[in-house]
N, C-alpha and C positions, 0 to 999 in steps of 0.2 A: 910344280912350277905354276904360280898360278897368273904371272906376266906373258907377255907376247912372247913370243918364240926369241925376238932380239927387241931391246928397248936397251938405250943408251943411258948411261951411269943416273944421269939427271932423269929421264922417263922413269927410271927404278926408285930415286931418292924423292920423287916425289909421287909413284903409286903405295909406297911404302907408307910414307907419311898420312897420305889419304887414309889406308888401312886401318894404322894407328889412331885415325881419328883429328887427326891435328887440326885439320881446317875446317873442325866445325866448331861451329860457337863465334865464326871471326864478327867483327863489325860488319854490318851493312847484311848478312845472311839473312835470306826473303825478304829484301826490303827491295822495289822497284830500279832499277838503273833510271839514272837522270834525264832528262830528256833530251833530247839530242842539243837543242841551243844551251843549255846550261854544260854539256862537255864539251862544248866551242869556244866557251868564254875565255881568254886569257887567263882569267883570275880564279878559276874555278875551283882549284887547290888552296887557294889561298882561303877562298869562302868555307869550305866543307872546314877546315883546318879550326876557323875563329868557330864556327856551329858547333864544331865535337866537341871541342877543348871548352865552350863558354867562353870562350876570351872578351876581355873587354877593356878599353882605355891602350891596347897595346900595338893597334892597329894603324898605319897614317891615318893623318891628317882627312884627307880624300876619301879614305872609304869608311872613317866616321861618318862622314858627311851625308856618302853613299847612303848609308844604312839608317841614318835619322831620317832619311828622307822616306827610305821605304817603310819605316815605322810610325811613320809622322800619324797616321790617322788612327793609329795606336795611343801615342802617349797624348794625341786631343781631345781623345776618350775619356783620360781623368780630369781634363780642364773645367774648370769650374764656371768661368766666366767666360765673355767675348775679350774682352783685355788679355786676358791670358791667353789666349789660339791668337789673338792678332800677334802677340811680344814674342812667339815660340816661332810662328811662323817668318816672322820678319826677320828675327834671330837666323832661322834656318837662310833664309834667300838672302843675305847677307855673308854667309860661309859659303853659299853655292858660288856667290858674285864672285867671293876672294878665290876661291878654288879654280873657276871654270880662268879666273885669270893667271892659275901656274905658281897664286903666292901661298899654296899651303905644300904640304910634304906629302910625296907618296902621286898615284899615279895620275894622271888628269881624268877630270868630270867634266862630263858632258853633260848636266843636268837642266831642267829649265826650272828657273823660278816658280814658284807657286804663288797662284792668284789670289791673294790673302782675301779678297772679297768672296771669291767662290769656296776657299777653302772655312771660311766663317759659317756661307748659308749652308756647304754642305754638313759640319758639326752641326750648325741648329736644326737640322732637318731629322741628327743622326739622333740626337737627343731627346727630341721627341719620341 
């Protein structure tokens, strides 16, 4: 008997399993637990969900938005010109405006516009 003296049907079916090996290999095994504000967030299944999967295009409205935003100084990275980070970012704070006003689909943004002047200097500074 190599269980506790009494261990309920479920303590058994799953030290069994353990034995058997089943839970290793799963997702996320020695990978860090999230920080504490990321398992606060409302949407934090939803995030880890569109990450694992790569999902893309199938997300509202809103957390497209979300997520161009937090990638914004990623895809200004390949911009070639100042016309181009001006049209990208104007483009973006134009979807924040419609969002943050309730007319896109999916949850509300709370986002703020971005300073197209400061977001300019800081690509030509990044460029360099």
């Amino acid at each position: 008997m190599s269980g506790p003296w009494y261990e309920s049907l479920i303590d058994k079916q799953i030290r069994e399993a353990q034995e058997r090996g089943e839970f290793d290999d799963l997702p996320g095994a020695g990978k860090p637990l999230p920080d504490r504000g990321e398992l606060y967030d409302e949407e934090w299944w939803l995030k880890q969900l569109i990450e694992r999967e790569q999902l893309t295009g199938l997300a509202p409205a809103s957390l497209q938005i979300r997520k161009e935003a937090e990638e914004l100084r990623d895809r200004l990275a390949k911009a070639t010109t100042e016309s181009q980070v001006r049209h990208i970012v104007t483009r973006l704070n134009e979807r924040i405006e419609l969002a943050r006003r309730g007319l896109v689909d999916g949850p509300s943004v709370v986002l703020p516009a971005f300073d197209v002047e400061q977001v300019v200097r800081d690509w030509a500074t990044d460029r360099r």
